[in-house]
C-alpha positions as CSV (number, residue, x, y, z in Angstrom):
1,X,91.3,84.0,130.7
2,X,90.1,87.0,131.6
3,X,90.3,90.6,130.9
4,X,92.9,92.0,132.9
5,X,95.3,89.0,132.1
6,X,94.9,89.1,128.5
7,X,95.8,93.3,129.0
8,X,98.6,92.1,130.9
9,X,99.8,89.6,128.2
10,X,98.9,91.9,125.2
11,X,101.0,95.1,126.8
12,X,103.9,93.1,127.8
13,X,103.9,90.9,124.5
14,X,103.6,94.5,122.3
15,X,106.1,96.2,124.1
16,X,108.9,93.2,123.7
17,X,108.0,92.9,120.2
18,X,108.2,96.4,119.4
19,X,111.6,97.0,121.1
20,X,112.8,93.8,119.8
21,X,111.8,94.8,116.1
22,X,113.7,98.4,116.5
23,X,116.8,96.0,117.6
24,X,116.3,94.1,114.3
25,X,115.9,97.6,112.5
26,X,119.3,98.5,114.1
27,X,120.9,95.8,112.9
28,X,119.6,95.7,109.4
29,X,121.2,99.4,108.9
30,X,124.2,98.4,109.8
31,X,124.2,95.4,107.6
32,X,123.3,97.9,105.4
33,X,126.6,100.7,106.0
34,X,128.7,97.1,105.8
35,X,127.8,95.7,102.4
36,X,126.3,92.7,104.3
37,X,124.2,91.1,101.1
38,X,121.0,89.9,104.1
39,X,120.3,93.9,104.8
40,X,117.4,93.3,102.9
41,X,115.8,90.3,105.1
42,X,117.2,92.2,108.5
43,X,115.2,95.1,107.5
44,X,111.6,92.9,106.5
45,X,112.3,91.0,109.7
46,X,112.6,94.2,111.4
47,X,109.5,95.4,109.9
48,X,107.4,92.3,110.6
49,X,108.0,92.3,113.9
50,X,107.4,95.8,115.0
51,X,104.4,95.8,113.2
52,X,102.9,92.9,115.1
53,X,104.4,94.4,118.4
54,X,102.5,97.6,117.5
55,X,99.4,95.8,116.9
56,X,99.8,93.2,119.6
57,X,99.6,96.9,121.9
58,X,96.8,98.4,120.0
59,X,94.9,94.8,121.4
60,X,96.2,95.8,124.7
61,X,94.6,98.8,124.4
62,X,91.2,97.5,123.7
63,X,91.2,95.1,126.2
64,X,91.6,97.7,128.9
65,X,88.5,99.5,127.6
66,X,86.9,96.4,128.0
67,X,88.1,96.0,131.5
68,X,87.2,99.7,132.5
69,X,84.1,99.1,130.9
70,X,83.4,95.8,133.3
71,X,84.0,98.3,136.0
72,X,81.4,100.5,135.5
């Protein structure tokens, strides 16, 4: 696979997990304002998964150094 399809898969991938975690964060808080007893698991879900969206970007990131670099 090479570089440019792995910065291809990396941005997209980040960018869905991020936004997809922020959903999760949403929906843990109002778990939370509703006595829901699973606010607590919404909001480590929520956590998990914008981390590894944020990460899964910052590889994204690196990959299109590498790619720039190739160009040079």
């Amino acid at each position: 696979m090479g570089n440019k399809t792995k910065w291809l898969l990396y941005a997209v991938g980040g960018l869905m997990f991020f936004g997809f975690g922020l959903s999760l964060l949403g929906e843990a808080i109002i778990a939370k304002y509703t006595n829901n007893d699973y606010w607590v698991a919404w909001g480590t879900s929520a956590l998990v998964v914008t981390n590894s969206g944020l990460c899964l970007f910052g590889q994204a990131v690196v990959e299109r150094v590498k790619l720039k670099r190739e160009t040079i």
